[in-house]
C-alpha positions in Angstrom: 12.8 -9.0 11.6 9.4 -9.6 12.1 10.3 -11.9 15.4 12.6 -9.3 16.6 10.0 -6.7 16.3 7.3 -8.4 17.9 9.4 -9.7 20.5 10.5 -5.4 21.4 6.8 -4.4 21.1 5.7 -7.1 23.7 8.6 -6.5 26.2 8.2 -2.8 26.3 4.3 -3.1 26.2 4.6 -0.4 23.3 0.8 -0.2 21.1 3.1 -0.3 18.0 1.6 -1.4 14.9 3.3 -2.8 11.7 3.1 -1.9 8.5 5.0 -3.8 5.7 5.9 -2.0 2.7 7.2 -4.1 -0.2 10.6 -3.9 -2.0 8.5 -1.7 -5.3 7.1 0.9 -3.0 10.4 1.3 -1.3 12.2 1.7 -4.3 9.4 3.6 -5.8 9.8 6.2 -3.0 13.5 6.3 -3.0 13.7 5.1 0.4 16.0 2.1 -0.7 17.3 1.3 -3.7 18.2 -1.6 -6.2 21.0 -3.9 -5.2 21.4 -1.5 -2.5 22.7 -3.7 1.1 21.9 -0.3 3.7 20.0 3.4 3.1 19.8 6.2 5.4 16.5 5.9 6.1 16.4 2.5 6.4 20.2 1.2 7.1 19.4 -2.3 8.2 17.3 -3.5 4.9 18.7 -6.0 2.4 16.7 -6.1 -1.3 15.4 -9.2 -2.2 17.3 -9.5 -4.9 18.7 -13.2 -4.6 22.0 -12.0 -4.5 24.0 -12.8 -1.6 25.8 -10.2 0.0 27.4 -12.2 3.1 25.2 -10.6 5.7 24.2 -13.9 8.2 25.9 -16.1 6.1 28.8 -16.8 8.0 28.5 -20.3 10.0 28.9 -20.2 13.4 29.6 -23.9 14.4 33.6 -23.2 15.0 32.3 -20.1 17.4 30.7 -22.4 18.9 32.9 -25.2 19.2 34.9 -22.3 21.2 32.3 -21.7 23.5 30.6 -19.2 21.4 26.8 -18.7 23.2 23.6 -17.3 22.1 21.7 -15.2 24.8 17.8 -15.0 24.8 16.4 -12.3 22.4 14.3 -11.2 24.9 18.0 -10.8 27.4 19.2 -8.7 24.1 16.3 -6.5 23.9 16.0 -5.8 27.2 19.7 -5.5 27.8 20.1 -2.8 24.7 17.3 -0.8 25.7 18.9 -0.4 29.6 22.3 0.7 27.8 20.7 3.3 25.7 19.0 4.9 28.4 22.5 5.2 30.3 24.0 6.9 27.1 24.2 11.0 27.2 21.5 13.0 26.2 23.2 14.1 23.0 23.5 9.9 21.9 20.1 9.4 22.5 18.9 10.3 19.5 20.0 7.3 16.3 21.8 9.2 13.6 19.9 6.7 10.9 16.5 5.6 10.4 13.0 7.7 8.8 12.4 11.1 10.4 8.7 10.6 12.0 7.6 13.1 9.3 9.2 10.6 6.7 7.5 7.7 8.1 4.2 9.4 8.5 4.2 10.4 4.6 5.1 6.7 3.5 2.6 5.3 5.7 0.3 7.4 4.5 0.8 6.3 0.7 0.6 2.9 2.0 -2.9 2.9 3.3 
């Protein structure tokens, strides 16, 4: 995640700064919870729980085999970011994620 992010700050020459929160604050502010794969607020999180819950664990040698390529993150980013600005106005905002008034009150408790 960390990779992906850096890689989407650099290409869109955003001042973004990270902040990570651990798994306890999370939890401890009800923005994910135990065992829990997805939230609302933050739908592509996974607890560090040891279990597996298939998520990227799926081998993709016969894709491969097939012909199966991997494009560039940088081709992805850059790629997803020119879609979303040809989607309607009414798509344009993500139906999951924090609110900004959400993020701004957990980074806040973070420090």
């Amino acid at each position: 995640m960390g990779k992906l992010l850096e890689e989407s700050r650099r290409i869109t020459g955003a001042d973004t700064t990270f902040k990570w929160a651990s798994a306890d604050f999370l939890m401890a502010e009800k923005a994910a919870e135990p065992g829990m794969w997805a939230s609302q607020e933050i739908p592509i999180w996974a607890p560090p729980s040891g279990q597996s819950l298939g998520h990227g664990l799926v081998a993709a040698a016969r894709a491969q085999a097939k012909g199966l390529k991997f494009r560039p993150l940088e081709t992805t980013i850059r790629e997803t970011l020119d879609w979303q600005k040809t989607r309607p106005a009414e798509k344009q905002k993500l139906r999951a994620g924090l609110t900004a008034e959400r993020e701004a009150d957990l980074l806040g408790k973070l420090g």
